[in-house]
N, C-alpha and C positions, 0 to 999 in steps of 0.2 A: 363498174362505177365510173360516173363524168368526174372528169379533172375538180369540178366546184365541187361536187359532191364529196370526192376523196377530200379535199383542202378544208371544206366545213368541217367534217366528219374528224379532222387529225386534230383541228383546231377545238372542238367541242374538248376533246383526250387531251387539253393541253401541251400539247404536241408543238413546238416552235421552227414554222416556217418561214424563214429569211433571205434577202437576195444579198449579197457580200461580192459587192463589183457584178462579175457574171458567172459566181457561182450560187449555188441554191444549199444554205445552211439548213440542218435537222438538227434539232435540240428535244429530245424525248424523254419521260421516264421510263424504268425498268419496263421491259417485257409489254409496252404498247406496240412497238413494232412487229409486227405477226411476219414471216417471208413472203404470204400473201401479199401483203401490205408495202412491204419494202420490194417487191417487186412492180406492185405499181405505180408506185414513187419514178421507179427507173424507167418503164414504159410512156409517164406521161409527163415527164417532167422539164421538157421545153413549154406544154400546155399548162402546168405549175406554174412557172416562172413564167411566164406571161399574166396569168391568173394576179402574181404578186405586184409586178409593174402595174398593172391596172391597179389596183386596190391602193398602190404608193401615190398614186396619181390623184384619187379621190380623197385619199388621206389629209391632203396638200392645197386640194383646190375649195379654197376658204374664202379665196376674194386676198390672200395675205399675201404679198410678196418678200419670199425670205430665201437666202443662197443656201442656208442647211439646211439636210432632210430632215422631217419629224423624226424620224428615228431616233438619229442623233440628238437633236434637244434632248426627246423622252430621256436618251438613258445617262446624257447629263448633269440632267434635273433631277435626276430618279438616284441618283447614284447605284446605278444597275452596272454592275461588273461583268466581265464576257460570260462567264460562266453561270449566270443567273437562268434562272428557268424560266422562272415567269415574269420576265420583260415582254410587253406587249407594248407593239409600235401604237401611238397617242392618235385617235382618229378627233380632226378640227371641224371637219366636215358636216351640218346636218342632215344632209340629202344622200351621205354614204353610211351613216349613223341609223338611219330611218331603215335602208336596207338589209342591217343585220339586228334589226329588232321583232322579238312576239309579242304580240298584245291579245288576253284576251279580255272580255265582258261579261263582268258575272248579270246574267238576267234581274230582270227587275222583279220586286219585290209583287204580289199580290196585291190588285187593288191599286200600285203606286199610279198616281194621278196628277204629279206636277209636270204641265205641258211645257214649262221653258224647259228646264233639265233634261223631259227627255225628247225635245227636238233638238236640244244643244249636244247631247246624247250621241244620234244620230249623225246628224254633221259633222261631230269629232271623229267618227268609224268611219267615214265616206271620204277625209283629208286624210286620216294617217295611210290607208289603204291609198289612196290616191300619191302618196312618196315614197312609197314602196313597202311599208309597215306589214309584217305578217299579222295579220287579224286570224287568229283561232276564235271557232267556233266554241263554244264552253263545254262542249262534249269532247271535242277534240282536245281541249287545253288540261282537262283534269279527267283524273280516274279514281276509281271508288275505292276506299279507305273505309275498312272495320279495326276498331281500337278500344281495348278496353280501358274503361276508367277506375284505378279504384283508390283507395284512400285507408291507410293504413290504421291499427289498434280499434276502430269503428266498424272494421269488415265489409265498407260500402261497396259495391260495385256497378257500373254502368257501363253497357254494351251499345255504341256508338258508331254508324253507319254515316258517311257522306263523302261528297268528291272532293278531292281536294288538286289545286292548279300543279302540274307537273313543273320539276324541275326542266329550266331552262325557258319557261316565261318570262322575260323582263316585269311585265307589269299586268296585273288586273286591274279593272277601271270599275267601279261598283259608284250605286246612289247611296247619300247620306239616307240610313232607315232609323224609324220610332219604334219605342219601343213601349209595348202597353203595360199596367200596375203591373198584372201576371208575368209579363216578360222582366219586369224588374226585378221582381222575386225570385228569379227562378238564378240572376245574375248574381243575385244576393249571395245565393246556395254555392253557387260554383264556386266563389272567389274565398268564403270560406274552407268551401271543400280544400281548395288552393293553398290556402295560407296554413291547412295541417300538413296535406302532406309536404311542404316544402320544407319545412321543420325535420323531418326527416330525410330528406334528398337534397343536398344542396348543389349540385353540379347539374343543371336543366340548360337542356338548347330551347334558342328560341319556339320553333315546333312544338317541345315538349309542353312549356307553357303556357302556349296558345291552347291546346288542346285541353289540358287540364281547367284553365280559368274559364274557358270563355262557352263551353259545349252550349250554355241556353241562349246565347247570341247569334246573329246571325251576320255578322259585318266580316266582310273578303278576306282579312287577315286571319281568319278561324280556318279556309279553305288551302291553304298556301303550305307546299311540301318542301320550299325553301324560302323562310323568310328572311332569309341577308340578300339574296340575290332577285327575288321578285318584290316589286315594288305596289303598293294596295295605290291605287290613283281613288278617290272620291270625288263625285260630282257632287253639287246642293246650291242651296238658295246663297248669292253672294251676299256676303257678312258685308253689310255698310259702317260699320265700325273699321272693320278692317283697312277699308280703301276709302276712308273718308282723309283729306289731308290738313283740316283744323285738330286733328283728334294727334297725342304726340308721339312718336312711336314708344316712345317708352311704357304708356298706358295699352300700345296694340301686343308685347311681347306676350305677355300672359292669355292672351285672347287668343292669339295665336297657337301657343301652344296645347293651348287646353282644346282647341280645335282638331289640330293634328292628334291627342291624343282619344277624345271622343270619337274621331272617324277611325279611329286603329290605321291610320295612313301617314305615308308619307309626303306624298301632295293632295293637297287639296282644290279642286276647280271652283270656285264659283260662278255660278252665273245667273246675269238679268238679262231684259229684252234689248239692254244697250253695251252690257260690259261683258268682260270674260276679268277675273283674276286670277291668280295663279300664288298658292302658297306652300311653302313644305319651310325648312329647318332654318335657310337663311332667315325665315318671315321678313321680308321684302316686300314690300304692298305694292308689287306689279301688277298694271292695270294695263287691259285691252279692250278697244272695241269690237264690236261683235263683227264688224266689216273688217275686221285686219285678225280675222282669224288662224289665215294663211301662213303669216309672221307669228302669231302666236303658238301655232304646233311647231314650224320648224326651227324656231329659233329660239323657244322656250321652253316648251316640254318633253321634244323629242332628244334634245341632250340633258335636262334631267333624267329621263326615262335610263337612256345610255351610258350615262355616270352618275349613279347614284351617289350619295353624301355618304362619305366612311372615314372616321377618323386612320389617322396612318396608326394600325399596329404596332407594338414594341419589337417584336421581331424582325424590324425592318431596318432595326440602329444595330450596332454595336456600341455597347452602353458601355460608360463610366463616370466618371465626376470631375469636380474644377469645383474652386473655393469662389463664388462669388463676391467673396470680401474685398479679394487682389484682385479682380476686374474691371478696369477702370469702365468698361462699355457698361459690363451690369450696374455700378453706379448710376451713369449715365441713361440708362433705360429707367431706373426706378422716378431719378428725375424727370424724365419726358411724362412717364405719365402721370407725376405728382402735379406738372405744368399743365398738362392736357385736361384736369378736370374742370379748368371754369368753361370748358367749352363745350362741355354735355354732350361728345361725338359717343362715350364710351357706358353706356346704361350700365349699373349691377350687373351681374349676372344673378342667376334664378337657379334654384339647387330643385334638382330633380323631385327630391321628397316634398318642399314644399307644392309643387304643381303637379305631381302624379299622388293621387291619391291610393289607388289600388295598390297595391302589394304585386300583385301580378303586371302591373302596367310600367313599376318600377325595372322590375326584374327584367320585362321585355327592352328595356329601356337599356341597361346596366352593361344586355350583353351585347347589343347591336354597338354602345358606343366603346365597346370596350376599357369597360371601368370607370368611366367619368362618370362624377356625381352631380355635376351642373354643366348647364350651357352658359356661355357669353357670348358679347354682339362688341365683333371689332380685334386686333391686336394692336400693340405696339412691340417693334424688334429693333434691335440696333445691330448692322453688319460692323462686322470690324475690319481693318485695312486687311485686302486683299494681300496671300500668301504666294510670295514665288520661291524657286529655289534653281538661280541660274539665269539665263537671258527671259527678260520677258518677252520678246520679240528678235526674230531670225528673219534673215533671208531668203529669197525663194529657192536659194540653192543648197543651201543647210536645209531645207524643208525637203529637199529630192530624198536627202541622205538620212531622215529617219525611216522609224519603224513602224509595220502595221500593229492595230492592235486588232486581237480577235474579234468579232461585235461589232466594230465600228467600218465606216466605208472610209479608206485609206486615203479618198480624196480631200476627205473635210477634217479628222482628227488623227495621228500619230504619234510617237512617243520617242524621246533620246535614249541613251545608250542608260541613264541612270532613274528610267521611268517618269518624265515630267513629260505628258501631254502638252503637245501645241494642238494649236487649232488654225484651220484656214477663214476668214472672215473677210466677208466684203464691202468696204468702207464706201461709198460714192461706186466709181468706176474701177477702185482699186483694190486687189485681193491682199490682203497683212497677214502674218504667219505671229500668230500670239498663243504666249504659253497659259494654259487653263489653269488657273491660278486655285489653291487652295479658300476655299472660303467657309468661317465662319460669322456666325452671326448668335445673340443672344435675345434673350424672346420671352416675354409673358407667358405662363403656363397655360391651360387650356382651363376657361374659369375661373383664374384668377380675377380680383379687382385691376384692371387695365391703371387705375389712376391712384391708387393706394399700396402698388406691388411692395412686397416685404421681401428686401434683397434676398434673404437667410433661406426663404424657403419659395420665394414664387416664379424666381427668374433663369430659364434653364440654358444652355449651351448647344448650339446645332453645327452641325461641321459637315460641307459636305467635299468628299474627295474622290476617289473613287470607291466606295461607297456612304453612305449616311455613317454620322455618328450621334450619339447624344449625351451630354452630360449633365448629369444630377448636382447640385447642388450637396458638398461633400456633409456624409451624415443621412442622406436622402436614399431609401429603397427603393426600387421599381415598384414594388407592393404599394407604395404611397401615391395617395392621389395628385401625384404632380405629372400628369399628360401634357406632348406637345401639341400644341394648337393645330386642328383640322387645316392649318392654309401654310403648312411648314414646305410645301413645293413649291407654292406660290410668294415665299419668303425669297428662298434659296434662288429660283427662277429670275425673281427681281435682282439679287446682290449678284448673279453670275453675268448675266446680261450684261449688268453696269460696269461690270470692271470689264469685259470684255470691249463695250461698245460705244459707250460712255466713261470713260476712266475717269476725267477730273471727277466726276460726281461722287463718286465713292473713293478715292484714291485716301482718305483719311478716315473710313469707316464712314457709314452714314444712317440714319435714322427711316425706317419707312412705318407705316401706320395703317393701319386698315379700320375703316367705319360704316356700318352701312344706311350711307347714304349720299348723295353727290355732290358736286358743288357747281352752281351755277355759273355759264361761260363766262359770263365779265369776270367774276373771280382771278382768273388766269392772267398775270402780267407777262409781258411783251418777254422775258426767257427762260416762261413757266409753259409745258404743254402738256394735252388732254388726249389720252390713247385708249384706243377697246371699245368705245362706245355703241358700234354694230357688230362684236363681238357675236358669235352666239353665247346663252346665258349657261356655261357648264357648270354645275354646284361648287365650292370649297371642298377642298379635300382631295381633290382628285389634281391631276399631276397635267390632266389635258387644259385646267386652270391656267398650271405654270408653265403652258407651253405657250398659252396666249398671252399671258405676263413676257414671258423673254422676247415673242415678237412684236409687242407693243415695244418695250427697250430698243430692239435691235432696229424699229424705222425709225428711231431718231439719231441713227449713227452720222447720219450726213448733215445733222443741226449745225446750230453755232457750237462755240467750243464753250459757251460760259451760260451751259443749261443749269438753273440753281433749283427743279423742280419740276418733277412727273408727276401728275394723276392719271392712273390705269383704270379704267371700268369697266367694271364685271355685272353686267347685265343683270339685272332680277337680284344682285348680292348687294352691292357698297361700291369702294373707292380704295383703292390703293394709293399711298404717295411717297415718297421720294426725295428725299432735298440733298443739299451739300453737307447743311448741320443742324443738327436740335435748335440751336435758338432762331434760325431762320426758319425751321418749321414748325415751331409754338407761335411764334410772331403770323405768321401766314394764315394758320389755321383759327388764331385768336381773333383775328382780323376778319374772316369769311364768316364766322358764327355771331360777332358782334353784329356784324353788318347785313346779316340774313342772307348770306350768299351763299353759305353751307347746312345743309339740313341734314336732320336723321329722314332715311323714307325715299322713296321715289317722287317726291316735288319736282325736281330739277334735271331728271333723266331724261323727258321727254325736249327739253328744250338743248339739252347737248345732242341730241339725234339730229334735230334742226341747224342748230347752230354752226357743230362741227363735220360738218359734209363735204 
């Protein structure tokens, strides 16, 4: 077996291979390592470690200039402790992104005859294949699947034959299909069928569901042998509601959604003979020309494709509680977005039952996001004063005399004699030895009302140290719908940064806000600035988010000293921002929406591309 082959092949097994200075770290589960296997580790493994320096290298090469390796942000950001299994180094990259993706194409439907679609079609398989993309053939990509259907106290049974996409496809790319009266009916029957027997089965993986509701349908996600990890892509006629910019985004959220859930996908293409747009869960009414398609796959879809949207799991805290009564910050959060509502950044949120109508489309719904019963567009979080315990800052010769830690590369993070992590950081020209300070921050729950929060039960506690923490709101279960917010890396990412790199700005807790939508360059005064803008667009939720959050932070290290205000932008999502304090960032914010310089929507994105160059 070739060295890439063995390294693919360990890496598929979850198998963690690392370089640690110049040696080459194994991190395995039980009984993967075969002696076969561990023997060829030994045999090839100058060609490994080569294999890995190259891959650090692509990792990194973003267009970003930053002293620490991704590794390091990833793990923390991640609050990934040495002994974590599944830390995976954060790829920024779209062109190394592209090379470890499968795409296949479920053929087109019988009869289908829309010539933009499928010349658009076509040209998408010809670019992804052309950045390295594995295009599987649909024979190749799935294998055939017999499964019985049956439906209990009724006696029904139905024997069911088709192929379905193998685990380990990222994504199927399928056409929006119609469906005739008789195919209605026949939809009818299933989702019945569905709604008995789930009455008696209440623990269904998403597969299982699919399979049961949907047998008379014919859309990609009916095909798919892992639906958490392979993603349904749909082409179709571009929605001009969608991407039209007098229409308000508030009116497009439910269109949107009812979009994604009609195509059983999670992005959606459209396209005309002029536009491409691009939608899935941010719904961001990202628009392209058909001539800037190029930018369109590498910097829009192909890190969708690569990071899909997944809220962060509970099993990833170590959970307890905090009284947000005695909080002065959770106060203080309920206030920001009781101030923040005359400025319409922060829509309702929309409860899944209202806009999933099926029973079965809930449920698909339920288990992908892991228990949330609604979406929301936007957070609001309040970090609190950064935690140290001892010097915040040593010298370079106290920095000789600590210790490594396992995980980390001993040249950028080490630890004292009583466990406080320093870090090495590069200010201008000059290297600083700063202790990585404990950070908390408190935060709107996930669907809560952003501007009506109810301290008692909406506002929750995130900690991150070496590893994540989370606190409940005392009185509050985990069983209860109180979920943190899909962008809790992209929270934490922002508060570490700033005390790292930016200290006056947070050095008294500081307020940051997320909206999706931009704010136009003038907006910006003379010791306000604008980061990410050519970013590529990686969805919320994902941790390679808050690695582009912290080096947005970290190039403003060589600013002035009296920055009273960041906006971070996330491409295809919204706007992050940042001040010194709540009322300078209700003032600011009131200020841009009066004055039409801050909108919900992609208005104003195209002209920070331009502006900020």
């Amino acid at each position: 077996m070739k060295p890439s082959e063995l390294l693919d092949n360990l890496t598929q097994q979850g198998v963690q291979l690392q370089l640690n200075n110049d040696k080459l770290s194994i991190r395995s589960g039980k009984g993967v390592l075969s002696s076969e296997i561990r023997a060829a580790l030994v045999a090839q493994k100058a060609e490994i470690m080569a294999l890995l320096r190259q891959q650090e290298v692509a990792t990194s090469s973003c267009g970003l200039e930053h002293e620490l390796s991704l590794s390091t942000i990833g793990r923390l950001i991640s609050g990934s402790v040495q002994n974590a299994t599944d830390f995976k180094p954060p790829v920024v990259d779209p062109k190394f992104m592209a090379t470890r993706l499968a795409i296949t194409f479920k053929p087109l439907p019988k009869g289908y005859n829309n010539l933009q679609v499928i010349q658009f079609r076509e040209e998408l398989e010809s670019k992804l294949v052309e950045y390295g993309v594995k295009v599987l053939p649909w024979q190749q990509a799935t294998r055939l699947l017999r499964y019985e259907l049956s439906i209990p106290v009724v006696g029904w049974k139905k024997y069911i034959s088709s192929r379905v996409v193998k685990i380990g496809v990222d994504a199927v790319i399928d056409v929006e299909r119609q469906y005739s009266h008789l195919g209605k009916i026949g939809i009818f029957i299933a989702e019945k069928g569905y709604e008995i027997y789930s009455r008696f089965v209440k623990r269904l993986s998403v597969s299982r569901i699919v399979k049961l509701s949907s047998w008379a349908e014919e859309h990609a996600a009916k095909y798919i042998e892992d639906p958490t990890n392979t993603q349904v892509i749909v082409i179709t006629h571009i929605d001009e509601e969608l991407i039209n910019p007098d229409i308000p985004y508030t009116s497009k959220i439910k269109t949107g959604l009812n979009t994604l859930v009609r195509t059983f996908s999670e992005i959606v293409l459209g396209v005309s003979e002029q536009k491409i747009s691009i939608l899935n869960m941010n719904l961001s009414d990202s628009i392209y020309s058909r001539e800037n398609i190029d930018k369109f796959v590498l910097n829009s879809l192909i890190p969708k494709v690569f990071v899909p949207i997944l809220p962060l799991p509970l099993s990833q805290f170590e959970i307890g509680e905090y009284t947000p009564e005695s909080s002065l910050y959770a106060t203080q959060l309920v206030k920001l977005g009781n101030q923040l509502a005359s400025t319409g950044l922060f829509p309702p949120g929309a409860q899944l039952s209202q806009i999933l109508k099926r029973k079965s489309h809930r449920d698909i719904v339920n288990v992908i996001v892991n228990g949330r019963t609604g979406v929301s567009y936007g957070f609001v979080a309040y970090v609190e004063a950064p935690y140290y315990v001892g010097d915040r800052e040593i010298s370079a010769d106290q920095w000789t005399k600590l210790y490594a830690i396992e995980g980390f590369n001993s040249d950028e993070v080490r630890q004292n004699e009583i466990g406080r992590r320093y870090i090495r950081v590069k200010i201008g020209t000059e290297y600083l030895y700063k202790q990585i300070p404990d950070v908390w921050l408190v935060s709107s729950r996930s669907g809560a009302n952003k501007t009506d929060l109810k301290l008692e039960t909406d506002v929750i506690r995130v900690g991150l140290k070496e590893k994540l923490y989370l606190q409940l709101p005392q009185g509050i279960t985990s069983e209860t719908d109180i979920k943190p917010s899909y962008d809790i890396y992209v929270m934490l990412a922002i508060a570490l940064a700033t005390a790292l790199y930016v200290p006056n700005l947070i050095a008294l807790g500081a307020p940051i806000v997320h909206f999706h939508g931009y704010p136009a360059q003038k907006w910006l005064l003379s010791n306000e600035y604008c980061v990410g803008v050519n970013n590529p667009s990686v969805p919320c939720g994902t941790y390679e988010s808050g690695v582009f959050n912290f080096l947005g932070i970290s190039s403003l290290a060589t600013q002035r000293e009296d920055i009273a205000l960041v906006s971070l932008i996330e491409p295809d999502h919204g706007t992050n921002v940042i001040a010194a304090n709540m009322d300078y960032l209700v003032a600011r914010l009131q200020a841009g929406c009066s004055k039409k310089q801050i909108e919900l929507g992609g208005k104003y994105f195209t002209s920070l591309q331009t502006n900020l160059k």
